[in-house]
C-alpha positions as CSV (number, residue, x, y, z in Angstrom):
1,X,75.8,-56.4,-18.2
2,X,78.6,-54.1,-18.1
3,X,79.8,-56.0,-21.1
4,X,76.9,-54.8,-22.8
5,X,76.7,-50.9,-22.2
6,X,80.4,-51.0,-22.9
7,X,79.8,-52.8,-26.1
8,X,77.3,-50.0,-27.1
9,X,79.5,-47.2,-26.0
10,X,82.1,-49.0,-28.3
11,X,79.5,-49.0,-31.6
12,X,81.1,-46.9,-33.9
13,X,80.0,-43.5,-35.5
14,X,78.8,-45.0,-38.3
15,X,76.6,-47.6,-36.9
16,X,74.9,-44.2,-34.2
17,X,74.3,-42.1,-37.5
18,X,72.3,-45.2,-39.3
19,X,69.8,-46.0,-36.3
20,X,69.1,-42.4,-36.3
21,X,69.0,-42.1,-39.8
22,X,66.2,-45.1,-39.0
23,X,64.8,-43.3,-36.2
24,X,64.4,-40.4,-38.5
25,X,62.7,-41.6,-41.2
26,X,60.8,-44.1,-38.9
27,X,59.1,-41.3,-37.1
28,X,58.7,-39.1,-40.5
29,X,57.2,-42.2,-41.8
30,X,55.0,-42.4,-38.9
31,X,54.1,-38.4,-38.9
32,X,53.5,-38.8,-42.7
33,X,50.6,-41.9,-42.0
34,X,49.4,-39.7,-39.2
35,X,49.1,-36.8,-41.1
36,X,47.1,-39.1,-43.8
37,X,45.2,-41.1,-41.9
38,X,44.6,-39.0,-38.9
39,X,45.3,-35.0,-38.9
40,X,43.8,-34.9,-42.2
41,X,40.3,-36.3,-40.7
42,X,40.1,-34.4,-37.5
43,X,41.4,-31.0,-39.2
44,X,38.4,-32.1,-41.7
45,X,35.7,-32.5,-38.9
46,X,37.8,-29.5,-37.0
47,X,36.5,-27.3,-40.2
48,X,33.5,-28.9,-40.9
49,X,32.6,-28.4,-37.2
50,X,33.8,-24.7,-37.5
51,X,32.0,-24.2,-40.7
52,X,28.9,-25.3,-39.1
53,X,29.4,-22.8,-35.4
54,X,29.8,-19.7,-38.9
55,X,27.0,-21.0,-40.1
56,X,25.0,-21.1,-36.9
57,X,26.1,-17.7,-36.3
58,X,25.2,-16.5,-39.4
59,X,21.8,-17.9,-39.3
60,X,21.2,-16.3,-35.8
61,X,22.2,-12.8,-37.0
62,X,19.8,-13.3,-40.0
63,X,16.9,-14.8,-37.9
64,X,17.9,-11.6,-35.4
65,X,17.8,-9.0,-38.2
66,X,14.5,-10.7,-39.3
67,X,13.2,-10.9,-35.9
68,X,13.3,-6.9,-35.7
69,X,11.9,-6.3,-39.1
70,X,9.3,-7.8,-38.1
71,X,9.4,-6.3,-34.7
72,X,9.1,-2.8,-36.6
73,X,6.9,-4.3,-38.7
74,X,4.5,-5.2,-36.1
75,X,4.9,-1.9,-34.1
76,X,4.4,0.1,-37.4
77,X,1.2,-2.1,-38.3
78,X,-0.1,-1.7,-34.3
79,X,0.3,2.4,-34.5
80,X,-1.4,2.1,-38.0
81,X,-4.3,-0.4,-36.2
82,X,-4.5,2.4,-33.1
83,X,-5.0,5.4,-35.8
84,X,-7.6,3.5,-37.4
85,X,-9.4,2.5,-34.7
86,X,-9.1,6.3,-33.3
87,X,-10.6,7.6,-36.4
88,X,-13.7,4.8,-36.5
89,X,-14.3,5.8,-32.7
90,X,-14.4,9.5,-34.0
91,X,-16.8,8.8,-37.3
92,X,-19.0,6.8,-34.6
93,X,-19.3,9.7,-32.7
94,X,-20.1,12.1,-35.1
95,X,-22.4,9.8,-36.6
96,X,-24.1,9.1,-33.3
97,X,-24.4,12.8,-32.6
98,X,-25.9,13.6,-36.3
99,X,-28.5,10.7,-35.8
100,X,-29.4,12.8,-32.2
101,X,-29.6,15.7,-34.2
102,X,-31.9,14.1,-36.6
103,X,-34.0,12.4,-33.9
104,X,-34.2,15.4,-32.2
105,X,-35.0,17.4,-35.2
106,X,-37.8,14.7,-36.3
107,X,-39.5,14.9,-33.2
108,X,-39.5,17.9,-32.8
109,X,-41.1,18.8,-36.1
110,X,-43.5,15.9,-35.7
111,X,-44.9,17.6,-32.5
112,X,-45.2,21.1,-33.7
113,X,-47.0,19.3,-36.6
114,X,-49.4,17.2,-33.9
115,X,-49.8,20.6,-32.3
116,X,-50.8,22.4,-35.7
117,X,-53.3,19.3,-36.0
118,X,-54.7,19.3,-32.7
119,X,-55.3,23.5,-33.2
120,X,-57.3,23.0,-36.3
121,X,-59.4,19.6,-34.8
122,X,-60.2,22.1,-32.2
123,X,-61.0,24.6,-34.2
124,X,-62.8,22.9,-36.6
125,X,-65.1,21.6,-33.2
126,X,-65.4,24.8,-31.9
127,X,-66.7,25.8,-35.4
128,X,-69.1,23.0,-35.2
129,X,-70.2,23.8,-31.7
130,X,-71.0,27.2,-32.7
131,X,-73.2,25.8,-35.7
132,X,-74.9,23.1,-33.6
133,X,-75.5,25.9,-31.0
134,X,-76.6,28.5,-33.7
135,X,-78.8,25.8,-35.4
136,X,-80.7,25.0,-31.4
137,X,-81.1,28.8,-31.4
138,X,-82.7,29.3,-35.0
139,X,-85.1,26.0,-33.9
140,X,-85.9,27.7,-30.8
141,X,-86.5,30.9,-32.3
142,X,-89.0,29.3,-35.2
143,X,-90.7,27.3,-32.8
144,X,-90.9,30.7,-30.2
145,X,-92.6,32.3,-33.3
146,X,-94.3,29.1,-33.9
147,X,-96.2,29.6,-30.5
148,X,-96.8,32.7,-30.5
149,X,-98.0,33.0,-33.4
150,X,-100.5,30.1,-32.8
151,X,-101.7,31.4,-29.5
152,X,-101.4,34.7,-28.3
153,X,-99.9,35.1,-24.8
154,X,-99.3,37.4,-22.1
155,X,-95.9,38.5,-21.2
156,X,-95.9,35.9,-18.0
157,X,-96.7,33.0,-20.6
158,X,-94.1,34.3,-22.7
159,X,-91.6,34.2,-20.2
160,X,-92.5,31.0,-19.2
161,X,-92.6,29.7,-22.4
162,X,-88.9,30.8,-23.3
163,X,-87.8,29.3,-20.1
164,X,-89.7,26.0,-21.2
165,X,-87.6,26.0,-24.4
166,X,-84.5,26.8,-23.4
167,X,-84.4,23.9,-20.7
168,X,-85.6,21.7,-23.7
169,X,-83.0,23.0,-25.8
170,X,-80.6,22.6,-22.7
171,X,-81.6,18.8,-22.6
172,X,-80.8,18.2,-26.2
C-alpha cells in the first residue's frame, strides 16, 4: 500500500494539472446540466410562486380598498336612510296633527250647526204651541159666546161655565 501513495506522490505535474483540468470541467459540466435541468425549474416555480404571493397581495389590497368603499358607501347610504326616515316621521306628524285639526274643526262646526238646528225645531214648536194654544182659546171664546148667547146666565153660571170649558179645553 505504501507502494501506492508513493506511486501517486510520484505522478508528475502534468498528469495533477489534467485530472483537475477533468475535475474542472466535470463539475462545470455538471453545474451547467444543473443549471438546465434543475435551477432553471425551481427558480421558474420560485417566480411563479412569488408572482402568485404579488398577486395575492395585490388582490387583498384591492378587495380591502373595495371593502371600505363600500363601507362608506353603506354608512353614507344608512345616514341618507336615517334623514329620510326622520323627515317621514316629521310629515306623519304634522299630517296627523292637521287631520286633528280638521277633526276637531268638523265637529266642532257640525255641533254648533246641530245646536242652530235644535234652536229653530224648538222654536218652530214653541211657535206651534202658541198657535195650538191660541187656536183652544179662540174655540173656547166662540163657544163661551156661543152659550151665552143661547141662554142667558147669571154670573154663578157664568163662572161655572168658564171653569167647565177650560177643564175641557185642559183635557184636549
Amino acid at each position: 500500500m505504501e507502494l501506492l501513495i508513493l506511486g501517486a506522490a510520484g505522478e508528475t505535474m502534468g498528469t495533477a494539472i489534467g485530472t483537475s483540468l477533468v475535475l474542472l470541467v466535470s463539475f462545470l459540466t455538471l453545474l451547467l446540466v444543473l443549471s438546465y435541468f434543475v435551477w432553471k425549474p425551481v427558480k421558474k416555480i420560485m417566480d411563479d410562486r412569488e408572482q402568485i404571493i404579488h398577486d395575492d397581495i395585490d388582490s387583498a389590497e384591492q378587495r380591502r380598498v373595495e371593502a371600505e368603499r363600500l363601507k362608506e358607501e353603506n354608512e353614507a347610504l344608512l345616514k341618507q336612510t336615517q334623514s329620510e326616515i326622520s323627515e317621514l316621521m316629521e310629515n306623519a306628524k304634522g299630517q296627523a296633527k292637521r287631520e286633528q285639526e280638521s277633526i276637531i274643526n268638523d265637529a266642532q262646526t257640525r255641533a254648533s250647526q246641530m245646536i242652530q238646528e235644535a234652536k229653530g225645531d224648538i222654536e218652530r214648536e214653541k211657535e206651534q204651541a202658541i198657535r195650538d194654544i191660541n187656536d183652544q182659546v179662540a174655540e173656547l171664546s166662540v163657544l163661551i159666546a156661543e152659550k151665552m148667547i143661547v141662554k142667558e146666565i147669571n154670573k154663578d153660571d157664568q163662572k161655572n161655565l168658564v171653569k167647565k170649558y177650560l177643564q175641557k179645553a185642559g183635557d184636549k
